[in-house]
Residue frames as qw, qx, qy, qz and C-alpha x, y, z in Angstrom:
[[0.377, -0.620, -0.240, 0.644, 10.93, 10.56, 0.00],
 [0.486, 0.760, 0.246, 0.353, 10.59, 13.68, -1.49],
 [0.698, -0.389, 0.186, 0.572, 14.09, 15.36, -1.43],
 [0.574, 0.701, -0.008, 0.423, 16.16, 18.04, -3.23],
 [0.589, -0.502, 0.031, 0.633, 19.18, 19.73, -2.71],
 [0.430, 0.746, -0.094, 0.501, 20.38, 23.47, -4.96],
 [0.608, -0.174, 0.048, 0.773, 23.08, 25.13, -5.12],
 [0.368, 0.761, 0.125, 0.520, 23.14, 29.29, -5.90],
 [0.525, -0.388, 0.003, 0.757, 26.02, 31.23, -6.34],
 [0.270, 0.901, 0.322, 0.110, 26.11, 34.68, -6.98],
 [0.376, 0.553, -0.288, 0.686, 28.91, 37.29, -6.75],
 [0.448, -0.580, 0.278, -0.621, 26.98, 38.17, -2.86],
 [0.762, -0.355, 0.468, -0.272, 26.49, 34.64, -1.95],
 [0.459, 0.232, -0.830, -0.218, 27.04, 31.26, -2.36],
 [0.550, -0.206, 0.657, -0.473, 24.47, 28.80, -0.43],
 [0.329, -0.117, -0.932, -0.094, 23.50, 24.88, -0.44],
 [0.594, 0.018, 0.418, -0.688, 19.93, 24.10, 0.73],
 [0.260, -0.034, -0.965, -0.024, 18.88, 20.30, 1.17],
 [0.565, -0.087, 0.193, -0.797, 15.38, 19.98, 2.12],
 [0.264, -0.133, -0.937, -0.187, 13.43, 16.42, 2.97],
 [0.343, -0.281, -0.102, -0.890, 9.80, 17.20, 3.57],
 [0.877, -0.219, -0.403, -0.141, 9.02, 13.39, 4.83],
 [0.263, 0.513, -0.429, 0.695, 11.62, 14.37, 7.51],
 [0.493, -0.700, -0.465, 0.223, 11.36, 14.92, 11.43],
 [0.304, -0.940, -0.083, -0.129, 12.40, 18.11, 11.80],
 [0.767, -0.236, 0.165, 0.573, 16.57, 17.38, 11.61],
 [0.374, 0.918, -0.108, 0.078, 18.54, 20.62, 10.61],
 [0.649, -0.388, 0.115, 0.644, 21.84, 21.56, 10.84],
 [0.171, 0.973, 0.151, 0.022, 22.09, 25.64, 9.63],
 [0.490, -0.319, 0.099, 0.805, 25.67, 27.77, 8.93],
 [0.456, 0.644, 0.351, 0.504, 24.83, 30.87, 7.60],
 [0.278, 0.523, -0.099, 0.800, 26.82, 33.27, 9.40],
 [0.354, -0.399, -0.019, -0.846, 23.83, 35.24, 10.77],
 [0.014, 0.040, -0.859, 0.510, 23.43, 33.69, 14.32],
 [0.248, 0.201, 0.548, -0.773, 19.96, 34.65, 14.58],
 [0.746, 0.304, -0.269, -0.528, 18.59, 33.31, 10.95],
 [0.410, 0.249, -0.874, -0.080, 20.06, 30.66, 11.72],
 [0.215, 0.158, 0.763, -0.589, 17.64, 30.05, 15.24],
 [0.437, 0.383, -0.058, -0.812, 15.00, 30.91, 12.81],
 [0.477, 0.282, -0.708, -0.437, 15.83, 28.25, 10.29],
 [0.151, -0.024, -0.960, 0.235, 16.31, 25.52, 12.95],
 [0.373, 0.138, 0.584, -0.708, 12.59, 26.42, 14.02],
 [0.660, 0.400, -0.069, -0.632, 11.35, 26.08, 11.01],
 [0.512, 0.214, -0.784, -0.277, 12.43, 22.94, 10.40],
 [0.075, 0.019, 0.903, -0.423, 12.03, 21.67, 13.83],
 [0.398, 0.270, 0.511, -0.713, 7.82, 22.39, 13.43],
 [0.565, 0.448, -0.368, -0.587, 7.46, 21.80, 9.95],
 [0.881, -0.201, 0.425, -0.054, 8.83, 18.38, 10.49],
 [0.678, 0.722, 0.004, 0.136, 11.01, 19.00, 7.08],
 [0.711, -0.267, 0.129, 0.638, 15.02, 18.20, 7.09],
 [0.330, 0.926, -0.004, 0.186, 17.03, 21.18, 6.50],
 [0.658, -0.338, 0.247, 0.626, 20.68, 21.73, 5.71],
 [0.400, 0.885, 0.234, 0.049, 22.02, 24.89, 4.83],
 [0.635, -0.243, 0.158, 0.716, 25.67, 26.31, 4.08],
 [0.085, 0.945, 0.315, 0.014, 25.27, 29.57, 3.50],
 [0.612, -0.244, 0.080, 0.748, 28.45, 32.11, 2.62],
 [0.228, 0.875, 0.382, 0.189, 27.74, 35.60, 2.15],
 [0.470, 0.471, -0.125, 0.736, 29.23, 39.49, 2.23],
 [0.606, -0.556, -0.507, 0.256, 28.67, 39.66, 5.89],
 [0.513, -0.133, -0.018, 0.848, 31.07, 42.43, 5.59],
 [0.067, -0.336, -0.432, -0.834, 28.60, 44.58, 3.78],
 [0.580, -0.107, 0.101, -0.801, 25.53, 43.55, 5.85],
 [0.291, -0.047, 0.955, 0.040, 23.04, 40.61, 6.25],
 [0.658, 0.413, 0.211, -0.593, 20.51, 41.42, 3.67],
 [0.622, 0.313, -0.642, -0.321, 22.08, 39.36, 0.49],
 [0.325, 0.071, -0.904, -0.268, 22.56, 36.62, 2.55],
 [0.378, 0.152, 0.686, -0.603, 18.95, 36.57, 4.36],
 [0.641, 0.384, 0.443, -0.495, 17.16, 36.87, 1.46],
 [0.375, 0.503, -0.751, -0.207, 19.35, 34.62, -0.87],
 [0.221, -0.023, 0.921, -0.320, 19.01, 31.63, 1.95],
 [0.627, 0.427, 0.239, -0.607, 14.78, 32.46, 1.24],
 [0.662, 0.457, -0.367, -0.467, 15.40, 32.25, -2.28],
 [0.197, 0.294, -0.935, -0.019, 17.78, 28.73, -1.94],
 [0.214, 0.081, 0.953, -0.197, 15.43, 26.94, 0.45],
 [0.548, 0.401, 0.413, -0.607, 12.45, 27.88, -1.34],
 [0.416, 0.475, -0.685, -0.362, 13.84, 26.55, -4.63],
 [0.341, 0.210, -0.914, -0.069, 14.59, 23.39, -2.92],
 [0.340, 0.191, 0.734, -0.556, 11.38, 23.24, -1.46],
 [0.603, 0.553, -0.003, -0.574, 9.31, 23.73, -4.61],
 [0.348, 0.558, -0.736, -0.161, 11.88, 21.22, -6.24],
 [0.174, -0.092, 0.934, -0.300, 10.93, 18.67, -3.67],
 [0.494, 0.237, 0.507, -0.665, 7.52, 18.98, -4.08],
 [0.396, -0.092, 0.866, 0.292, 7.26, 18.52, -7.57],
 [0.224, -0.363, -0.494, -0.757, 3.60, 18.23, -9.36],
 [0.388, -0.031, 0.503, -0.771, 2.40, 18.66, -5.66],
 [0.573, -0.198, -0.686, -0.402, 0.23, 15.24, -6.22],
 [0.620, -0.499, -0.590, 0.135, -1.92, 14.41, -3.08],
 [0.260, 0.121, -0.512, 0.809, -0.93, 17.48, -1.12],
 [0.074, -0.688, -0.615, 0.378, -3.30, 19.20, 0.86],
 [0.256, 0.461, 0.163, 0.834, -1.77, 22.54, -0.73],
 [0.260, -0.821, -0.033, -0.508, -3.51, 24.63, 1.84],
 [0.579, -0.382, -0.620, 0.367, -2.43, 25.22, 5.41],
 [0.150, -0.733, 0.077, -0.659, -3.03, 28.05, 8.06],
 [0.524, 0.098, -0.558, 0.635, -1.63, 28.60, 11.91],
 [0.335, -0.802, -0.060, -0.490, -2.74, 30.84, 14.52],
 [0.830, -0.140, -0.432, 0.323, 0.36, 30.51, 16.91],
 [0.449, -0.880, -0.020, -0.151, 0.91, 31.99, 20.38],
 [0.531, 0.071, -0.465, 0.705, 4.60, 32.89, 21.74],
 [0.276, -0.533, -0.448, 0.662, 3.68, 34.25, 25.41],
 [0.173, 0.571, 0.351, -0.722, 2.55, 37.90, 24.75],
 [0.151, 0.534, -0.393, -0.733, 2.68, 37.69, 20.95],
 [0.657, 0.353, 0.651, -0.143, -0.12, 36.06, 18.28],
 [0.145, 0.462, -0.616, -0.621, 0.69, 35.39, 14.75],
 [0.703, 0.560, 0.293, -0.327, -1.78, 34.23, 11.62],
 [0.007, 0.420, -0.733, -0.535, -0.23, 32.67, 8.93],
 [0.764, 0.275, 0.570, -0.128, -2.09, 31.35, 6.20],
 [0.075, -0.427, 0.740, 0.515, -0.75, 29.61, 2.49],
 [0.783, 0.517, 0.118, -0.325, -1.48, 28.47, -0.22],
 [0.587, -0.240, 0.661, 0.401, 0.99, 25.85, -2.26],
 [0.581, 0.663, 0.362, -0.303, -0.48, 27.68, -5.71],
 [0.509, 0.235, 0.447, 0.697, 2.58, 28.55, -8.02],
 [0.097, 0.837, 0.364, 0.396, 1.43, 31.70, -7.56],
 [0.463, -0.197, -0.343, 0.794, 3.94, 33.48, -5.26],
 [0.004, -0.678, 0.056, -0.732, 2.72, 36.30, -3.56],
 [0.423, -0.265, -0.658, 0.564, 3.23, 37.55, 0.26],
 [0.352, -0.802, -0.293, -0.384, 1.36, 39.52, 2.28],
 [0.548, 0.086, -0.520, 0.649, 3.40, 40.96, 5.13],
 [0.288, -0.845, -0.121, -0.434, 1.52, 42.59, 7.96],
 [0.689, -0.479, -0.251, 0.483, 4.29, 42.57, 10.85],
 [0.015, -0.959, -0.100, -0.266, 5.29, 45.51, 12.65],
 [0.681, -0.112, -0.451, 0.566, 8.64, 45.77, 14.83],
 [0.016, 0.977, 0.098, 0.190, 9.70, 48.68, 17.38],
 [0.415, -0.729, 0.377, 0.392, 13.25, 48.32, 17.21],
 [0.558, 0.707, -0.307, -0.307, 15.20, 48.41, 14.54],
 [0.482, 0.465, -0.734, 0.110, 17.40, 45.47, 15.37],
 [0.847, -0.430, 0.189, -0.248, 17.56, 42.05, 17.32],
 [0.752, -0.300, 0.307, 0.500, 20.73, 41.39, 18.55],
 [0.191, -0.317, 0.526, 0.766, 22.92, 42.37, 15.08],
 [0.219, 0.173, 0.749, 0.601, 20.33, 41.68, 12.72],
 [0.253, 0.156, 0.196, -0.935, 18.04, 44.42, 11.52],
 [0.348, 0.163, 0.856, -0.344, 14.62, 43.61, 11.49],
 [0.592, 0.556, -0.320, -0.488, 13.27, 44.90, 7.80],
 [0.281, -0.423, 0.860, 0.042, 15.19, 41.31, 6.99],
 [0.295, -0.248, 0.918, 0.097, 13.10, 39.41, 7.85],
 [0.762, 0.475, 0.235, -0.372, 10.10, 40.15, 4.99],
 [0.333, 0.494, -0.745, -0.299, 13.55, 39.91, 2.73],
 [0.016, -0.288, 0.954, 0.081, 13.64, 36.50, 3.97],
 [0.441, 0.264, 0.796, -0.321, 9.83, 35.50, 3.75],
 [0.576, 0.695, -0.053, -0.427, 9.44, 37.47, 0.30],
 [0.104, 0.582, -0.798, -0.117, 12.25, 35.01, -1.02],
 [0.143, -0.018, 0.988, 0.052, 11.28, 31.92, 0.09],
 [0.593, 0.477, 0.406, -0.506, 7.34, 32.90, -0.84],
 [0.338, 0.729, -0.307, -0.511, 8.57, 33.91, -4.39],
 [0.120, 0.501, -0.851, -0.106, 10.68, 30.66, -4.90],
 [0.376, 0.107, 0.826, -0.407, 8.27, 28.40, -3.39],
 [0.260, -0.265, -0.556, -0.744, 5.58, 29.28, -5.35],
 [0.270, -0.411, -0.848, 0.197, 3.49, 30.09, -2.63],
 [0.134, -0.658, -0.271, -0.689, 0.87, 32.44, -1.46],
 [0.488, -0.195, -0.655, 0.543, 1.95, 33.39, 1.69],
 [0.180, -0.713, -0.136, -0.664, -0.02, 35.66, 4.02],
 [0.670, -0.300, -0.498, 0.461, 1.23, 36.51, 7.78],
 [0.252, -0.749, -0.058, -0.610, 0.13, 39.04, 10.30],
 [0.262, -0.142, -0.669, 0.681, 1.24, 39.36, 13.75],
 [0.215, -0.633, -0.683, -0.294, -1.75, 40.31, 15.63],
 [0.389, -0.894, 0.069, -0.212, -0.36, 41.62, 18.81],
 [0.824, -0.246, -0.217, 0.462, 3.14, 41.34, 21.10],
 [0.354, -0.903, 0.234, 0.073, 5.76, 43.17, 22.63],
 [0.450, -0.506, 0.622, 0.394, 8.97, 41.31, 22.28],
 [0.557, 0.611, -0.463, -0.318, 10.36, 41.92, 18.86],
 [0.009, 0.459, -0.884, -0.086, 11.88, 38.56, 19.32],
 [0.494, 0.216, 0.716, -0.444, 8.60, 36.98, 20.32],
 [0.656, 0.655, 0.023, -0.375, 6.79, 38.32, 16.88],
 [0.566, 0.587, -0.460, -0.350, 9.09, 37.32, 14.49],
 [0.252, -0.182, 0.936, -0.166, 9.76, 33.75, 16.15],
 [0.441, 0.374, 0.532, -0.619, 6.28, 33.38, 15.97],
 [0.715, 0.602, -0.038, -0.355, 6.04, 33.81, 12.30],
 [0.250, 0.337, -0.875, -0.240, 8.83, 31.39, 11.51],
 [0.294, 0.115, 0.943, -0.108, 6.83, 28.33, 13.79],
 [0.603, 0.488, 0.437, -0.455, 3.23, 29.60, 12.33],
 [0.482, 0.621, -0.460, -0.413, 4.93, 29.23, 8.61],
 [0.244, 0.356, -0.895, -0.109, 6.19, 25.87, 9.54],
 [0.301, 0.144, 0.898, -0.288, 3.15, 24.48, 10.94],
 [0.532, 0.594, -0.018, -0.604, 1.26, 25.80, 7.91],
 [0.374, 0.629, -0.600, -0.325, 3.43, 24.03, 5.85],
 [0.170, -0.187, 0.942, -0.220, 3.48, 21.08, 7.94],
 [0.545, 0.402, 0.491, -0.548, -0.32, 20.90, 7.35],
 [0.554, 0.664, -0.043, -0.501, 0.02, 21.71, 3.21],
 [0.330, 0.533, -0.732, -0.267, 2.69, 19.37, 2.00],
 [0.468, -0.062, 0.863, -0.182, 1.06, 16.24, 3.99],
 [0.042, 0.269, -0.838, -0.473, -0.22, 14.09, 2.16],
 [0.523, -0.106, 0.370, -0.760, -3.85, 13.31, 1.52],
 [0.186, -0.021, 0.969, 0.163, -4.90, 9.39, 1.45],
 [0.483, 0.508, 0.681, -0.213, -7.99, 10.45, 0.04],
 [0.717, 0.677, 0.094, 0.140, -6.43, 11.66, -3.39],
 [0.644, -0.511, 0.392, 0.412, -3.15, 10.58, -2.89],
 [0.535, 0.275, 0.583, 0.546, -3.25, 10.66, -6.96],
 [0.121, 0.868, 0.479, -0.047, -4.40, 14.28, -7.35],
 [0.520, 0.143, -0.136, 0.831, -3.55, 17.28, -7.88],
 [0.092, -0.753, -0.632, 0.158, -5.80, 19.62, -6.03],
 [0.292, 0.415, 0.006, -0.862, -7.07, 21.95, -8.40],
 [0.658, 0.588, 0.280, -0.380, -10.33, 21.86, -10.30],
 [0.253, 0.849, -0.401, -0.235, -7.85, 22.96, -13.25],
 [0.971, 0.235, 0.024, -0.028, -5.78, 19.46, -12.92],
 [0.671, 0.375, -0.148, 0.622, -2.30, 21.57, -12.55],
 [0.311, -0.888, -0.168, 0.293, -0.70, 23.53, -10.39],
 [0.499, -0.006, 0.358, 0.789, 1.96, 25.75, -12.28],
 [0.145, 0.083, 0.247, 0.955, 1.63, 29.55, -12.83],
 [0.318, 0.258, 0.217, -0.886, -1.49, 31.00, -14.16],
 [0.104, 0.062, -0.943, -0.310, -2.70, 28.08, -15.21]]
């Protein structure tokens, strides 16, 4: 099983993220922020990847340290699971309807973190949490991951719709890249022989 669990603490936060990628899709989320926390639980539920997170932050202040602190934790302990990414697929891409609202997510497992971030909102806030967030929380976990992450909302209306949308189309990307291919289950897939940096 490929498994990890970190810990980081900072003077803003302190969170635990457990991640099992060979998983069904079991979470169990505390991080305050009601509405990252519906977020998380999607993404694990589609990804098929356990996720447990304890999350303590300066709510008092805001929720930007601990949205895009959580990012940084589970994408640690996703990149920590993974390992020398033998036999993955390493690619995966989405195109995923929520009623009026289509999102495009495509990735790359490359050690090369970078995000692309083409979503638009027109409110500044859903429910309590303002919606700038959540690139905090997809530039974090891209950055940590080591992944090339690229996601565009095409069209929608409900600001809740769009940014659902890009949590399931990230976890069914992912669901797609970390599987496991039985036709070079011993690989690492790149030409190159490594995946790590600018290698």
């Amino acid at each position: 099983m490929r498994k990890a669990r970190v810990e980081r603490n900072t003077n803003e936060t302190q969170i635990t993220a457990e991640v099992n990628l060979d998983g069904t899709g079991i979470y169990d989320v505390q991080t305050g922020v009601g509405f990252l926390d519906h977020m998380l639980e999607q993404l694990s539920r589609h990804s098929l990847m356990d996720l447990t997170v304890r999350a303590k932050g300066d709510l008092h202040i805001d929720f930007h340290h601990t949205t895009e602190d959580a990012g940084i934790a589970i994408g640690q302990a996703f990149a920590k699971a993974l390992g020398d990414k033998k036999g993955i697929y390493r690619y995966g891409s989405c195109l995923l309807p929520m009623d009026e609202a289509l999102t495009r997510v495509a990735l790359d497992i490359s050690s090369r973190p970078y995000l692309i971030w083409n979503v638009t909102f027109s409110r500044d806030k859903i429910g309590d949490m303002d919606t700038e967030l959540f690139r905090e929380w997809f530039q974090g976990f891209a950055q940590a991951a080591g992944i090339t992450l690229h996601v565009e909302n095409l069209y929608g209306e409900n600001n809740h719709h769009i940014v659902e949308s890009c949590f399931k189309a990230l976890a069914r990307s992912l669901r797609d890249a970390i599987e496991i291919d039985a036709r070079k289950a011993d690989a690492i897939p790149s030409t190159k022989g490594v995946l790590g940096g600018s290698l």
